[in-house]
mmCIF file of the C-alpha atoms, coordinates in Angstrom:
data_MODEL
# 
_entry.id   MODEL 
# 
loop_
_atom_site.group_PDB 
_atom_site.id 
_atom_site.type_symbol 
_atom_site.label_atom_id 
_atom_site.label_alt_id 
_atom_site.label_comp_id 
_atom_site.label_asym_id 
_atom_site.label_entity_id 
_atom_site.label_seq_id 
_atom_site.pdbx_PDB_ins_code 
_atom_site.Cartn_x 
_atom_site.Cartn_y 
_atom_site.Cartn_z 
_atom_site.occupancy 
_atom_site.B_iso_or_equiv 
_atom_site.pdbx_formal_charge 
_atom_site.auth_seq_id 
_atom_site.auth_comp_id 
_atom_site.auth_asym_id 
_atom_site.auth_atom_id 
_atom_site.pdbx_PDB_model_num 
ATOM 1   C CA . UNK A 1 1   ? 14.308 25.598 6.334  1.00 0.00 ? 1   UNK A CA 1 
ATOM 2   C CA . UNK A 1 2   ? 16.234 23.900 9.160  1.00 0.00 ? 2   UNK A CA 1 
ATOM 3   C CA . UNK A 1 3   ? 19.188 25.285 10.957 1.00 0.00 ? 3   UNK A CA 1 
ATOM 4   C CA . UNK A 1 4   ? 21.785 23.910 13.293 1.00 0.00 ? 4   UNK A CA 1 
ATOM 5   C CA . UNK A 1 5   ? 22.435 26.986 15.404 1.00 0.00 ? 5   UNK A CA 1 
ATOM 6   C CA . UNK A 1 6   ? 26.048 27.337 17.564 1.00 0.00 ? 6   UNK A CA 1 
ATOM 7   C CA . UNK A 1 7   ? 27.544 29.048 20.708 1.00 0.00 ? 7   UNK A CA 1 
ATOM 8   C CA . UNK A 1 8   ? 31.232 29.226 21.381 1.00 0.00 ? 8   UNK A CA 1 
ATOM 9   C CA . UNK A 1 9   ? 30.488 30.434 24.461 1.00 0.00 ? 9   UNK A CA 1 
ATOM 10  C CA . UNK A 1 10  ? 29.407 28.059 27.632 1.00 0.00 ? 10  UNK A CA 1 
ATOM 11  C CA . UNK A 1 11  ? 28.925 31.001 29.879 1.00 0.00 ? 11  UNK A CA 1 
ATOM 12  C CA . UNK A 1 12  ? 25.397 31.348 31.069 1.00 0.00 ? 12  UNK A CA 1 
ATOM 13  C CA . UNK A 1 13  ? 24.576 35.223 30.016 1.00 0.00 ? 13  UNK A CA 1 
ATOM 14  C CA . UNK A 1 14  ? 26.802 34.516 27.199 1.00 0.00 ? 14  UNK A CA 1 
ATOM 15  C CA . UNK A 1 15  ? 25.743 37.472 24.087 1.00 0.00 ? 15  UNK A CA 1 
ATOM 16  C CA . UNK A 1 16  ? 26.342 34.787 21.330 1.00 0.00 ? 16  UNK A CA 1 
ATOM 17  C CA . UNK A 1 17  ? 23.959 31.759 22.935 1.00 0.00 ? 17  UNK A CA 1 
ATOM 18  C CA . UNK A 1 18  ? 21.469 34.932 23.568 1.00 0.00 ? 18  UNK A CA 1 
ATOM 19  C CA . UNK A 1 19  ? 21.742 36.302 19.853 1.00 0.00 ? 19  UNK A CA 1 
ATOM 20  C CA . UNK A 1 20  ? 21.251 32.764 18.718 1.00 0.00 ? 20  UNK A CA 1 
ATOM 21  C CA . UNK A 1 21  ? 18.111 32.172 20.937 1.00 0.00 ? 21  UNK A CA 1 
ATOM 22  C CA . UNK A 1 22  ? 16.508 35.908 20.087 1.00 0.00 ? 22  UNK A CA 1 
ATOM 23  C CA . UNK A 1 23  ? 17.426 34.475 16.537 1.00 0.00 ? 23  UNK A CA 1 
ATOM 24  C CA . UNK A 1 24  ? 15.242 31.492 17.319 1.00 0.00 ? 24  UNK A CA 1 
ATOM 25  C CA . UNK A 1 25  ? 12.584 33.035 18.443 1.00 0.00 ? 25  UNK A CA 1 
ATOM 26  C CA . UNK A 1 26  ? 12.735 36.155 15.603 1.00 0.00 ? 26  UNK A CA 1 
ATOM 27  C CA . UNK A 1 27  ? 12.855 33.189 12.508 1.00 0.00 ? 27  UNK A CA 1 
ATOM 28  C CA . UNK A 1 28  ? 9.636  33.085 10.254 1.00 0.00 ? 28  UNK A CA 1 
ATOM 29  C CA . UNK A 1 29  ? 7.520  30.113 10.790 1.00 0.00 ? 29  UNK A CA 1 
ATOM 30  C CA . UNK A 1 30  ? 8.593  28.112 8.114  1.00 0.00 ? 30  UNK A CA 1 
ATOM 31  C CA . UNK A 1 31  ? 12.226 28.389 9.777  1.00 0.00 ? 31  UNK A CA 1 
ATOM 32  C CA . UNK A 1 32  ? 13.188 25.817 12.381 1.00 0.00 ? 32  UNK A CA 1 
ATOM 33  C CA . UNK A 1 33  ? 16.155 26.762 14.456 1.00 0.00 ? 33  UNK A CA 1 
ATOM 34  C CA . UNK A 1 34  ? 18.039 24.284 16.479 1.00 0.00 ? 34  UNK A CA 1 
ATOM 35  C CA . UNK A 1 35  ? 20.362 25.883 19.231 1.00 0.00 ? 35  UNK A CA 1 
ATOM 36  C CA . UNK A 1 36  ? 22.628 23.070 19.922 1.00 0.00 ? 36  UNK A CA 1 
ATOM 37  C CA . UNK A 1 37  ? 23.987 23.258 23.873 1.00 0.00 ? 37  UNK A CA 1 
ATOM 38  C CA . UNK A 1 38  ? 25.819 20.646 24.437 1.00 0.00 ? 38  UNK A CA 1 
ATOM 39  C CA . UNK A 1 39  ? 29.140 21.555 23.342 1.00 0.00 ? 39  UNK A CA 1 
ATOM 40  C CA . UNK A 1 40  ? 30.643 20.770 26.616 1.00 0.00 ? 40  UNK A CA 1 
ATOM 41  C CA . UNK A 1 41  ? 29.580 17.095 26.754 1.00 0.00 ? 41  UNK A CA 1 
ATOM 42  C CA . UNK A 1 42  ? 32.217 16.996 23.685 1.00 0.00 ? 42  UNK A CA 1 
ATOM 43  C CA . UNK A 1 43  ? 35.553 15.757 25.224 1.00 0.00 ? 43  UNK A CA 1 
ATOM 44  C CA . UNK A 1 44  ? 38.707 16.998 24.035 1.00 0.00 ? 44  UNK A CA 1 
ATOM 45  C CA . UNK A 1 45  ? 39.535 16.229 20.075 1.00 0.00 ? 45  UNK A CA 1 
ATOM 46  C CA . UNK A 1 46  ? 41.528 12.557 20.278 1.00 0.00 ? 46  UNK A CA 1 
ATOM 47  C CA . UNK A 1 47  ? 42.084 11.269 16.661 1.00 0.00 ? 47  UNK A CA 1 
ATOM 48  C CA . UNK A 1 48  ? 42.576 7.512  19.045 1.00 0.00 ? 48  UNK A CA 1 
ATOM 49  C CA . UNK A 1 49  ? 38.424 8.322  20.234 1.00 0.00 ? 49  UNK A CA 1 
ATOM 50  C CA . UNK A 1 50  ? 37.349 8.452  16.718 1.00 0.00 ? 50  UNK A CA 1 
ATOM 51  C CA . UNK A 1 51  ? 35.598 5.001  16.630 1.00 0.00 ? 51  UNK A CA 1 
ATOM 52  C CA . UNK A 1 52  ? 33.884 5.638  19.770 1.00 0.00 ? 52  UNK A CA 1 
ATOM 53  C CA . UNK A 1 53  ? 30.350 6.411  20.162 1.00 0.00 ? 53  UNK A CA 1 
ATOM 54  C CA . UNK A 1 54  ? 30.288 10.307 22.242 1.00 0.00 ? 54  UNK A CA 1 
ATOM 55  C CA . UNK A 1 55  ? 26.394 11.204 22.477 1.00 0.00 ? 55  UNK A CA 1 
ATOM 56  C CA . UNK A 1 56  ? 26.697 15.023 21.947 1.00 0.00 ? 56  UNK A CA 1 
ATOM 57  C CA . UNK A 1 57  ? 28.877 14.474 19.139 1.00 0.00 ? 57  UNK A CA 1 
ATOM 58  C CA . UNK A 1 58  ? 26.425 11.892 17.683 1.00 0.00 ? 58  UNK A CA 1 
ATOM 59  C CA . UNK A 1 59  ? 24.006 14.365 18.177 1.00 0.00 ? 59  UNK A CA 1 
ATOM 60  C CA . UNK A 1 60  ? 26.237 17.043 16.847 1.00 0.00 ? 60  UNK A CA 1 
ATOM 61  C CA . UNK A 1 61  ? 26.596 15.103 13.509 1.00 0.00 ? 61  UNK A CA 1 
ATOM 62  C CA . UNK A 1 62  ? 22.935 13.934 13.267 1.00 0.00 ? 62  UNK A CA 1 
ATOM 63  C CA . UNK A 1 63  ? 21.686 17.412 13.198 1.00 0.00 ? 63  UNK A CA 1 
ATOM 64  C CA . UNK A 1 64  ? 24.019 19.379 11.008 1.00 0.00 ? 64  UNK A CA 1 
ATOM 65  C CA . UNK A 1 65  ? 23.642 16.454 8.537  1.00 0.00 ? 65  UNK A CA 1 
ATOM 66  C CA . UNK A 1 66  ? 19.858 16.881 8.468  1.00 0.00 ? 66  UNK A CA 1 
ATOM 67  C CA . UNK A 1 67  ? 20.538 21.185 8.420  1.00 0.00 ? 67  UNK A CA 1 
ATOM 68  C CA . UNK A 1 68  ? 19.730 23.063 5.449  1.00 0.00 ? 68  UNK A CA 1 
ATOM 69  C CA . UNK A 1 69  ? 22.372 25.287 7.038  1.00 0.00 ? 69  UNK A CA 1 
ATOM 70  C CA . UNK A 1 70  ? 24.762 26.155 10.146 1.00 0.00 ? 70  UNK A CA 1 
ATOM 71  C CA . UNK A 1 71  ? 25.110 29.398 12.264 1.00 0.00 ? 71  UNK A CA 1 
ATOM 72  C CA . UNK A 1 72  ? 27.793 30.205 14.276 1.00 0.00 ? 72  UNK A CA 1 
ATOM 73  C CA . UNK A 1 73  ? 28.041 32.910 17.325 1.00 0.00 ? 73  UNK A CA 1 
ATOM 74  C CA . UNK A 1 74  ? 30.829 32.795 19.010 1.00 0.00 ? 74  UNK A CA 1 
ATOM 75  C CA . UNK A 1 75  ? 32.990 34.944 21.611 1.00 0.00 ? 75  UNK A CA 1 
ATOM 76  C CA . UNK A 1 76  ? 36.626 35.910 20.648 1.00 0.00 ? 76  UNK A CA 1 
ATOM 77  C CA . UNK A 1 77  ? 39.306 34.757 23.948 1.00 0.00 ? 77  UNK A CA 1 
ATOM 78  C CA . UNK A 1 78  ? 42.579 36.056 23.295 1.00 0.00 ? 78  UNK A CA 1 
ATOM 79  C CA . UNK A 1 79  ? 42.488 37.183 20.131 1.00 0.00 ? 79  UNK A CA 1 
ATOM 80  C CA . UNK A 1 80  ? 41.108 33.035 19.369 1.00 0.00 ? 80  UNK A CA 1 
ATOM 81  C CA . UNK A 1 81  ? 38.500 30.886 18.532 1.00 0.00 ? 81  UNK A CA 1 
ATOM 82  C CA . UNK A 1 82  ? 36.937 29.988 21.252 1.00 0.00 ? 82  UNK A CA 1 
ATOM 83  C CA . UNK A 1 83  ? 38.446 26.139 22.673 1.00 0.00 ? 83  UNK A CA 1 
ATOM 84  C CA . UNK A 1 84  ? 35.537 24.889 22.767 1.00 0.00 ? 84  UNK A CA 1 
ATOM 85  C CA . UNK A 1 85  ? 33.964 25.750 19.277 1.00 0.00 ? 85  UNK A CA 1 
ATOM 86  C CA . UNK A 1 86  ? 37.336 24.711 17.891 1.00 0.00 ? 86  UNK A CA 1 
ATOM 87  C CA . UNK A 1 87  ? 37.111 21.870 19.826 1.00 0.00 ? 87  UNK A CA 1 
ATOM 88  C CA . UNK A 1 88  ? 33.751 20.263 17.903 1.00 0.00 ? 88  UNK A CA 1 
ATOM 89  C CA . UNK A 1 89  ? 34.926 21.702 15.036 1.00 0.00 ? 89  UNK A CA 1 
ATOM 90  C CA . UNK A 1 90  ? 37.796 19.208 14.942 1.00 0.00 ? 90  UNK A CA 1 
ATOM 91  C CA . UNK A 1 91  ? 35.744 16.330 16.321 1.00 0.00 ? 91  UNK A CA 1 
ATOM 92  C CA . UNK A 1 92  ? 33.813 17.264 12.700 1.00 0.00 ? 92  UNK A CA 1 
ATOM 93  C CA . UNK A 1 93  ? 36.763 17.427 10.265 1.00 0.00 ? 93  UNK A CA 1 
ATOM 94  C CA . UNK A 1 94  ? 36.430 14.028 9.370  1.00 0.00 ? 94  UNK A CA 1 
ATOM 95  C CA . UNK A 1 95  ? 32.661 13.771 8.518  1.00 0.00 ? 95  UNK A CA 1 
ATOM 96  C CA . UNK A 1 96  ? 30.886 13.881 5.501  1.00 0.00 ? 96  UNK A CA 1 
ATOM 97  C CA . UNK A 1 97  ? 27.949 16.423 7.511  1.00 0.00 ? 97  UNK A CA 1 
ATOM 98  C CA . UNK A 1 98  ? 29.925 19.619 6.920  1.00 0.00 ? 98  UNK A CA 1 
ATOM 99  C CA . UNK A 1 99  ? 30.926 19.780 3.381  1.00 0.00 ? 99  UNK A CA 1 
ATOM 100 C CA . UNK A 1 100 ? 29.674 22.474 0.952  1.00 0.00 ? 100 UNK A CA 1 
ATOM 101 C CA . UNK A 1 101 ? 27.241 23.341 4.423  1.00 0.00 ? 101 UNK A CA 1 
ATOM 102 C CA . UNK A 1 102 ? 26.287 27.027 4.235  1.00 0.00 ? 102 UNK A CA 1 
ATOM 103 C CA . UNK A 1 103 ? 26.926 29.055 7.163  1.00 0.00 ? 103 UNK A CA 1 
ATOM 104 C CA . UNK A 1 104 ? 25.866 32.093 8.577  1.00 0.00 ? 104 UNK A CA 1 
ATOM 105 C CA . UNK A 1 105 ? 28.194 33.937 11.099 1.00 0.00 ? 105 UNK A CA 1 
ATOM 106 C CA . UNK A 1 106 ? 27.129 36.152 13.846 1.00 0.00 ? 106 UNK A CA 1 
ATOM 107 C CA . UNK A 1 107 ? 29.551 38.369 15.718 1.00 0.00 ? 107 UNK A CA 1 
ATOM 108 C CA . UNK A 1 108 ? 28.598 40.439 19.320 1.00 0.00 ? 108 UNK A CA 1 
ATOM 109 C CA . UNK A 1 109 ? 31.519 42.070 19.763 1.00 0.00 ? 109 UNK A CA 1 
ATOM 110 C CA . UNK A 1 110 ? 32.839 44.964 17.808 1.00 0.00 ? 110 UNK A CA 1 
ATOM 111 C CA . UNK A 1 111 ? 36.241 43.896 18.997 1.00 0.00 ? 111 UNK A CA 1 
ATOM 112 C CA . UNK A 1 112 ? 36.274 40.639 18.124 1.00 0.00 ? 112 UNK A CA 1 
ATOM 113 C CA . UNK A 1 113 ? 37.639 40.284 14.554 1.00 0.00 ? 113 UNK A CA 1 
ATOM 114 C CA . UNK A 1 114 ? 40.944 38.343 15.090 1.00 0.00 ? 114 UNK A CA 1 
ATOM 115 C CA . UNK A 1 115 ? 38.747 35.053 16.072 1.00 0.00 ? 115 UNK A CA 1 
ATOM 116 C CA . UNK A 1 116 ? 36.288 35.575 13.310 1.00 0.00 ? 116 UNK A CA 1 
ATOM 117 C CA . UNK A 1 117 ? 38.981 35.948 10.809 1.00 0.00 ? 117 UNK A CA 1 
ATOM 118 C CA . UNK A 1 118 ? 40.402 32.677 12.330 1.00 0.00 ? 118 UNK A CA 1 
ATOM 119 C CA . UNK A 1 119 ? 36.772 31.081 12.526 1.00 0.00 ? 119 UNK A CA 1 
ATOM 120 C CA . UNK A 1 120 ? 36.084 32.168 8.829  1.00 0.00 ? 120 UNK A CA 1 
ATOM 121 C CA . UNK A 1 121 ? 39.838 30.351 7.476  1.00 0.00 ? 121 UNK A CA 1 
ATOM 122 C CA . UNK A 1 122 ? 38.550 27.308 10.216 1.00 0.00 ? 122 UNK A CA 1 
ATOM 123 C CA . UNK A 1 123 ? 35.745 26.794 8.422  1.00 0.00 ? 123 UNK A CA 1 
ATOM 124 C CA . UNK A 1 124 ? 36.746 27.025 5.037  1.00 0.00 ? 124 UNK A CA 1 
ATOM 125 C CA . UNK A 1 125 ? 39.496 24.645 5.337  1.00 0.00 ? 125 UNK A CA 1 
ATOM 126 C CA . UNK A 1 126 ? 36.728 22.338 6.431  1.00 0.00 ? 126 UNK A CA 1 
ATOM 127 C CA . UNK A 1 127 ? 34.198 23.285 3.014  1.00 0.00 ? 127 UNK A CA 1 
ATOM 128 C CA . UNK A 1 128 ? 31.875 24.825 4.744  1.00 0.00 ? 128 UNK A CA 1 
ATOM 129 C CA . UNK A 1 129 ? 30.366 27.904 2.670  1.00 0.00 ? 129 UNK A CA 1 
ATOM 130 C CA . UNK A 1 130 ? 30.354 31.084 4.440  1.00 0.00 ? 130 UNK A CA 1 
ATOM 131 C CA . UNK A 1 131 ? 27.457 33.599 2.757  1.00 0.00 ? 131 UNK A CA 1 
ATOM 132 C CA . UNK A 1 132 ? 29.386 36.482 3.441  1.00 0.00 ? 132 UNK A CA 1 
ATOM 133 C CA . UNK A 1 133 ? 26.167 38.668 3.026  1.00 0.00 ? 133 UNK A CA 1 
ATOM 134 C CA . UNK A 1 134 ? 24.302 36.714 5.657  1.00 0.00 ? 134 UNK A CA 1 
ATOM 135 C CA . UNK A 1 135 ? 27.311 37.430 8.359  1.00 0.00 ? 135 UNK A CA 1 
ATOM 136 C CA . UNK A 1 136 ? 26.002 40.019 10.897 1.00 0.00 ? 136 UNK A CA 1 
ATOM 137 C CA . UNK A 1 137 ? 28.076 41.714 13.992 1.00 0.00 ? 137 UNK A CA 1 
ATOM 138 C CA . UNK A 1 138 ? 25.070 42.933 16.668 1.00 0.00 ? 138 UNK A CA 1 
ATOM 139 C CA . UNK A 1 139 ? 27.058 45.090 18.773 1.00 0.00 ? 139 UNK A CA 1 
ATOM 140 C CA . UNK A 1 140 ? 25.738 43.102 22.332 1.00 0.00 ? 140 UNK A CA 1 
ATOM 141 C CA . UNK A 1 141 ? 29.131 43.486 24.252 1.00 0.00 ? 141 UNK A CA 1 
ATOM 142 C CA . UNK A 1 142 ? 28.399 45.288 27.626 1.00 0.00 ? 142 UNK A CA 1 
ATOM 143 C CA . UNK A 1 143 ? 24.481 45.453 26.551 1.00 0.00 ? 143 UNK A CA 1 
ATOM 144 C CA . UNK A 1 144 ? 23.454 43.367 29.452 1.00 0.00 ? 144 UNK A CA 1 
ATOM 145 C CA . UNK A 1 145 ? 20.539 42.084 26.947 1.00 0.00 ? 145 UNK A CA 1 
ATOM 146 C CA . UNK A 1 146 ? 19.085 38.648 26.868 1.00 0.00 ? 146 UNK A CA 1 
ATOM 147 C CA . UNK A 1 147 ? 17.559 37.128 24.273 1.00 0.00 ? 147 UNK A CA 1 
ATOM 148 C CA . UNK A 1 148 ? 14.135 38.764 24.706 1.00 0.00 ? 148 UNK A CA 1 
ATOM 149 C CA . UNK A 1 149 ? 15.401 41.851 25.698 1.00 0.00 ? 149 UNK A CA 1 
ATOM 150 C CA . UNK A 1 150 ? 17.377 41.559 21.979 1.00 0.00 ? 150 UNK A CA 1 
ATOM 151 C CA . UNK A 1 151 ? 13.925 40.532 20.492 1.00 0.00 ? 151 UNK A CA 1 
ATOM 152 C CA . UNK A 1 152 ? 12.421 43.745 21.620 1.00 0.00 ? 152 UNK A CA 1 
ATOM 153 C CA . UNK A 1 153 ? 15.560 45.614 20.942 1.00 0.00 ? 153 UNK A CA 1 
ATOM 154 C CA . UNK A 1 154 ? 14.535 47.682 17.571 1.00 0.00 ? 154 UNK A CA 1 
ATOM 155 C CA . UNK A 1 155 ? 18.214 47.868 15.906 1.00 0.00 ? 155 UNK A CA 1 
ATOM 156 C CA . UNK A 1 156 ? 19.383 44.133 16.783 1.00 0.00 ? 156 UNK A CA 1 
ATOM 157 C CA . UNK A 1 157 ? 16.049 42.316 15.800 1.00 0.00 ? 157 UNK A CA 1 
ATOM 158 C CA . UNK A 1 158 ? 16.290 43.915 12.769 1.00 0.00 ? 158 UNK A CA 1 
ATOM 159 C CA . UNK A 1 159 ? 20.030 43.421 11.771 1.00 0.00 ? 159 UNK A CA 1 
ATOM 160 C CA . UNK A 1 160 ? 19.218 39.544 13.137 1.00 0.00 ? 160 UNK A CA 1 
ATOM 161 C CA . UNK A 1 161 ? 16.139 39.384 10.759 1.00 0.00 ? 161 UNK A CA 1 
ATOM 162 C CA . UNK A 1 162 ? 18.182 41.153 7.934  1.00 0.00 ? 162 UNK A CA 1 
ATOM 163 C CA . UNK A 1 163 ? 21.051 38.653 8.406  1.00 0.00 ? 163 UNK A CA 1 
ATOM 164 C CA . UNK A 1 164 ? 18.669 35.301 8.632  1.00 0.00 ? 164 UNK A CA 1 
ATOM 165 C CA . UNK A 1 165 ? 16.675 36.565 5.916  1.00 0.00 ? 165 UNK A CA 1 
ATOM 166 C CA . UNK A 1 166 ? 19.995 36.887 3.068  1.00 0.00 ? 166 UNK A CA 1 
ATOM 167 C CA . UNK A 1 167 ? 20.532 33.475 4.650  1.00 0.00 ? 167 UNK A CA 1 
ATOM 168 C CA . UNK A 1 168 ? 17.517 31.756 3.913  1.00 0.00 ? 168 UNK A CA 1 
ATOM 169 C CA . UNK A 1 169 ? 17.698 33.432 0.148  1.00 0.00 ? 169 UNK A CA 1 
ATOM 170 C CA . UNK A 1 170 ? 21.285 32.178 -0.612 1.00 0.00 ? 170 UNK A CA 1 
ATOM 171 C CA . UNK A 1 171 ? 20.411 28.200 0.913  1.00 0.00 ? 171 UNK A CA 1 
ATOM 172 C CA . UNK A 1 172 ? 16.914 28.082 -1.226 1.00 0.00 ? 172 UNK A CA 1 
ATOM 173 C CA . UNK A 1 173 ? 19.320 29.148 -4.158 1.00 0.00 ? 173 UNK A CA 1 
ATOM 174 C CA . UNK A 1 174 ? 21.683 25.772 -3.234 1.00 0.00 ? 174 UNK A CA 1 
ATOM 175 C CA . UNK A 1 175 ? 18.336 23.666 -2.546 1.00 0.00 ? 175 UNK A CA 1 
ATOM 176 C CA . UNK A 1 176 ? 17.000 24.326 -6.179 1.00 0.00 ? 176 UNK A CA 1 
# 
């Protein structure tokens, strides 16, 4: 299985690009996890730029079209998706790469709902599939954990496993 794996966040401790990388390292070996990093080399959403060739967003495409399946951690600012994260997202709404694309959401913040009810109606509107038992919230927020220190962490390893695992079961079922 291959997954494109996504940050909202650019912040360098950030909880959801530390989940996603403890995720990483967690997944069996027959699961290949992609964190993709570069969502600041994306410029701001232009419909005018469309034609243009943007490396990270090349990049952006070429790997969710090859992914069996896309995660998504991201931070909540202001009760809001994250600019950023909405930011590819748009750059994406035009593509072929993200329709009927399963995705797995991750959540670090037990007060973050507003964004992920925002992210979830986002990405729905765009045909992605959510698999609502795959969506996980690891309660990070203040933890100070990185993503090893979440590895060895008992309780989050395990609700990242649990969450990957209903994953992987629900995109073999689209596969066959």
């Amino acid at each position: 299985m291959n997954y494109l794996a996504i940050s909202g966040s650019l912040r360098k401790s950030s909880y959801n690009s530390a989940a996603l990388n403890a995720l990483k390292i967690l997944a069996p070996s027959y699961t290949n996890i992609i964190v993709f990093n570069k969502l600041a080399e994306i410029p701001l959403f232009n419909p005018d730029r469309e034609g243009e060739i943007i490396p990270a967003l090349e990049e952006l495409r070429m790997l969710l079209a090859k992914a069996d399946g896309l995660i998504i951690s991201s931070p909540e600012y202001a009760h809001g998706i994250s600019g950023v994260l909405k930011n590819s997202l748009d750059w994406l709404v035009g593509g072929f790469e993200f329709v009927n694309k399963p995705i797995m959401l991750i959540n670090t913040s037990p007060r973050a709902n507003f964004a992920l009810n925002s992210l979830r109606e986002v990405l729905v509107t765009m045909s992605g599939v959510i698999v609502e038992n795959s969506c996980i919230s690891v309660p990070l927020l203040g933890s100070n954990l990185n993503s090893q220190e979440i590895v060895k962490h008992t309780e989050f390893s395990a609700i990242l496993c649990s969450g990957l695992n209903e994953f992987s079961i629900e995109v073999k079922k689209k596969k066959i």
